[in-house]
C-alpha positions as CSV (number, residue, x, y, z in Angstrom):
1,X,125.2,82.8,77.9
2,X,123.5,80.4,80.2
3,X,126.1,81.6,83.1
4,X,124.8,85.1,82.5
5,X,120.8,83.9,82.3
6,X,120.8,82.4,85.4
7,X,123.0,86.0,87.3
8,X,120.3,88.1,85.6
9,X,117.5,85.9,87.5
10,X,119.8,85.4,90.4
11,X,120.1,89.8,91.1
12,X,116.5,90.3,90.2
13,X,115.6,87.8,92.9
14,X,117.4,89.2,95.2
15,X,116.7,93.1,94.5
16,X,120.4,93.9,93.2
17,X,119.1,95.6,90.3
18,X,122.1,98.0,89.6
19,X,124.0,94.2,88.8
20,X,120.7,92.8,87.5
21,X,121.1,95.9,84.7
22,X,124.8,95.0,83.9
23,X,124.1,91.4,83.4
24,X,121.3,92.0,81.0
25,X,123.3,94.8,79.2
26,X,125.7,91.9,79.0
27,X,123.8,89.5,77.5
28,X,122.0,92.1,74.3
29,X,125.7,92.4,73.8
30,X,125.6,88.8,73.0
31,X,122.4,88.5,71.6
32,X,120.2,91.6,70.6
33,X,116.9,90.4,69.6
34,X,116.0,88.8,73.6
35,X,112.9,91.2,74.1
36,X,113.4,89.5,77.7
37,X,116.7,90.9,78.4
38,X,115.2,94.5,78.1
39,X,112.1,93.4,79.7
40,X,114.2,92.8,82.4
41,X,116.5,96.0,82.5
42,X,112.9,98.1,81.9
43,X,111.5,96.1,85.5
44,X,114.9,96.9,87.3
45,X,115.1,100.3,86.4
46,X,111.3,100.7,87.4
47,X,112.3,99.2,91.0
48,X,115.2,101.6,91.2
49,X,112.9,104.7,90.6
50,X,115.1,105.4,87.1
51,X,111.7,106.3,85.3
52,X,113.1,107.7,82.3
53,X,115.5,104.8,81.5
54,X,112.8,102.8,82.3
55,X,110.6,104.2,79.4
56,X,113.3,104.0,77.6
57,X,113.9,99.7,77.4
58,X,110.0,99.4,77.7
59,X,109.4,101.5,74.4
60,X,112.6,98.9,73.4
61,X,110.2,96.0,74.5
62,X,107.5,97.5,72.8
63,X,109.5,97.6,69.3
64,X,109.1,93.4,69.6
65,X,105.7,93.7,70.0
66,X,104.0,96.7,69.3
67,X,100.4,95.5,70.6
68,X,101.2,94.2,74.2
69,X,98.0,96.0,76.2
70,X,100.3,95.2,79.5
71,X,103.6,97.1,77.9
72,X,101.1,99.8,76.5
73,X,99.8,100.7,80.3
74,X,103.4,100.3,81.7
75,X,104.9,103.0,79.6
76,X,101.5,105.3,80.2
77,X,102.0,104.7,83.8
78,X,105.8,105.8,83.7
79,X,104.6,108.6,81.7
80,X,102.2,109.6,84.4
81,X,104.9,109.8,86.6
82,X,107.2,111.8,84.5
83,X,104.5,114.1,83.9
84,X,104.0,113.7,80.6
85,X,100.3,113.2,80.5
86,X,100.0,113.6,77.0
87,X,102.4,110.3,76.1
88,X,100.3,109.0,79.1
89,X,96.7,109.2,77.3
90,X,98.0,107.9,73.9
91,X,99.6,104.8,75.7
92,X,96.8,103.7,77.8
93,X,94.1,104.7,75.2
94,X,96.5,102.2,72.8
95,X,96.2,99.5,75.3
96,X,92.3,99.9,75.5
97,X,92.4,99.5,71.9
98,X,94.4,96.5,72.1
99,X,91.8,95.1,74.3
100,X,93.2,95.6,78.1
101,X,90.6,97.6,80.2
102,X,90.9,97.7,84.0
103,X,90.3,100.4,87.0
104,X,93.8,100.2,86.9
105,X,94.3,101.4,84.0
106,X,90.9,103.9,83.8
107,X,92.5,105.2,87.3
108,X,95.6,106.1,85.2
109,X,94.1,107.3,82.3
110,X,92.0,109.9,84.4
111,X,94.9,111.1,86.3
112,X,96.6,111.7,82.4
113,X,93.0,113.5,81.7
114,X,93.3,115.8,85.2
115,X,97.3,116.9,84.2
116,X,96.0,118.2,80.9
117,X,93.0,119.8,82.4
118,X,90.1,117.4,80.4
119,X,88.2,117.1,83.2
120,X,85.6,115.7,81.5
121,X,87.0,112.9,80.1
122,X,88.7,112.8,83.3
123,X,85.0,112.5,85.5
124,X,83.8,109.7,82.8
125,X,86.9,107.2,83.2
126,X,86.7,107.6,86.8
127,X,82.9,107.1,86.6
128,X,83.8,104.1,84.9
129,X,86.8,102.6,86.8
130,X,84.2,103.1,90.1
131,X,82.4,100.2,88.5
132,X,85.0,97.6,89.4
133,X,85.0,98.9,92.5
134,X,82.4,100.9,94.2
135,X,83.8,101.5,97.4
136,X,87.4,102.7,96.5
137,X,88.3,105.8,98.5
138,X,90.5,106.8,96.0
139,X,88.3,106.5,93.1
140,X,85.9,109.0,95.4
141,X,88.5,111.6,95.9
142,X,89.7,112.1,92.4
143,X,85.8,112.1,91.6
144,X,85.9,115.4,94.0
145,X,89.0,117.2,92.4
146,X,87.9,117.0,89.3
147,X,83.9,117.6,90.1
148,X,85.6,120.8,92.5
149,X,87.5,121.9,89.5
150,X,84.1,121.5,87.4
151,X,82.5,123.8,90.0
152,X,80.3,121.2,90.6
153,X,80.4,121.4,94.4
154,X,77.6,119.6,96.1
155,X,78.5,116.4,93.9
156,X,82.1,117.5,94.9
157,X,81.6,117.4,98.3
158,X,79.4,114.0,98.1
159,X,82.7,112.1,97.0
160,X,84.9,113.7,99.4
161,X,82.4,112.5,102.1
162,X,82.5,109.4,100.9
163,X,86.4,109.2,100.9
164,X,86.4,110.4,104.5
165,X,84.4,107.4,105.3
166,X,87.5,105.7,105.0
167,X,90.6,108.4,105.6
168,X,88.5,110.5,108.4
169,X,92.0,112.1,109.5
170,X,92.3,113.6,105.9
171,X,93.5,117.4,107.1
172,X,93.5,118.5,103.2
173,X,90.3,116.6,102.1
174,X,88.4,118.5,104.9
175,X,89.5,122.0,104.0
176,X,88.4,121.3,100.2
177,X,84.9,120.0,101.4
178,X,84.9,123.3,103.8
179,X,86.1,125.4,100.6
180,X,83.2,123.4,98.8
181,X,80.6,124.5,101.5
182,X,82.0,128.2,100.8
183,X,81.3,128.3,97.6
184,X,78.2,127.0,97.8
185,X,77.8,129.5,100.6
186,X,76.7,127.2,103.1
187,X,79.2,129.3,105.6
188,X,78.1,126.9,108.8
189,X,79.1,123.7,107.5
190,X,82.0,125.5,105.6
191,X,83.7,126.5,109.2
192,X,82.6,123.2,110.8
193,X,84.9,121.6,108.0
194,X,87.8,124.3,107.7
195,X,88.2,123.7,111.5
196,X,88.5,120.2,111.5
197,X,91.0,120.6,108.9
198,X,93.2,123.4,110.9
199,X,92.9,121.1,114.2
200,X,94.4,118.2,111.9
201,X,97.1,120.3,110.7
202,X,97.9,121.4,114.1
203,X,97.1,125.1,113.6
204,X,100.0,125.2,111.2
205,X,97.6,125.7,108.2
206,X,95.8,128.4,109.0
């Protein structure tokens, strides 16, 4: 048993996760009720991309200890991955519950609002989440998808502006702040930013 504890911390170290897996397969062989040994086959499966089998030993790690807020966000965030944004909201809303509230995890929980389409609750955890951190690009743009799919377009194109501050060779951000302008029909600033966009793309989005 100890043999086996110390392979299982010897292939994580040193990123041999497929052998990392066996070992800790090994070992609930052995002894079962280890929520570490699944812990550890969850976070190997994670680094090998293996999302659903990664779900799969988390919710396994989650049986142990069905309030652990940082178990909770892992399995929304897998979720997120997989697409199933659903699973993802109930998770991370779960974890709020359990008292673990971060822009992490508001970041997350937004993007599980946007794949549904609840783009209002999607624009109020983003609003929040841009409390930790004012400045964050990314927190900007996803205010702009989900303001653009609002129809809100001059607050739309305010974020985007504000994430360009930081990513000004965006090809794809300027042709929605361009499609913005359109709809607003501001045409002039609409073809000022629909041609920066078809420069960056090389003419091959035109």
């Amino acid at each position: 048993l100890k043999i086996l504890e110390l392979l299982g911390i010897i292939f994580i170290n040193e990123n041999r996760y497929s052998e990392a897996i066996d070992t800790y397969d090994r070992l609930i062989v052995i002894d079962p009720y280890q929520k570490y040994y699944y812990n550890q086959i969850a976070q190997s499966y994670l680094e090998l991309r293996n999302y659903k089998q990664a779900k799969l030993y988390y919710q396994k790690v989650l049986s142990f200890d069905e309030e652990n807020p940082e178990i909770l966000f892992s399995i929304g965030e897998i979720s997120n991955i997989l697409n199933e944004y659903n699973q993802a909201e109930e998770y991370f809303l779960e974890s709020i519950y359990c008292g673990f509230k971060t822009k992490e995890l508001l970041f997350q929980l937004g993007l599980a609002y946007g794949g549904q389409k609840k783009y209002l609750q999607a624009l109020e955890v983003f609003r929040e989440a841009l409390l930790y951190s004012p400045e964050d690009p990314i927190l900007h743009y996803q205010l702009g998808i989900v303001l653009k799919e609002l129809e809100i377009y001059d607050l739309a194109i305010n974020e985007f502006i504000k994430y360009l501050e930081y990513h000004n060779n965006d090809a794809v951000v300027y042709r929605m702040v361009g499609e913005c302008y359109y709809f607003i029909n501001n045409f002039d600033n609409a073809i000022q930013y629909l041609l920066k966009s078809v420069k960056l793309f090389n003419n091959e989005d035109s």
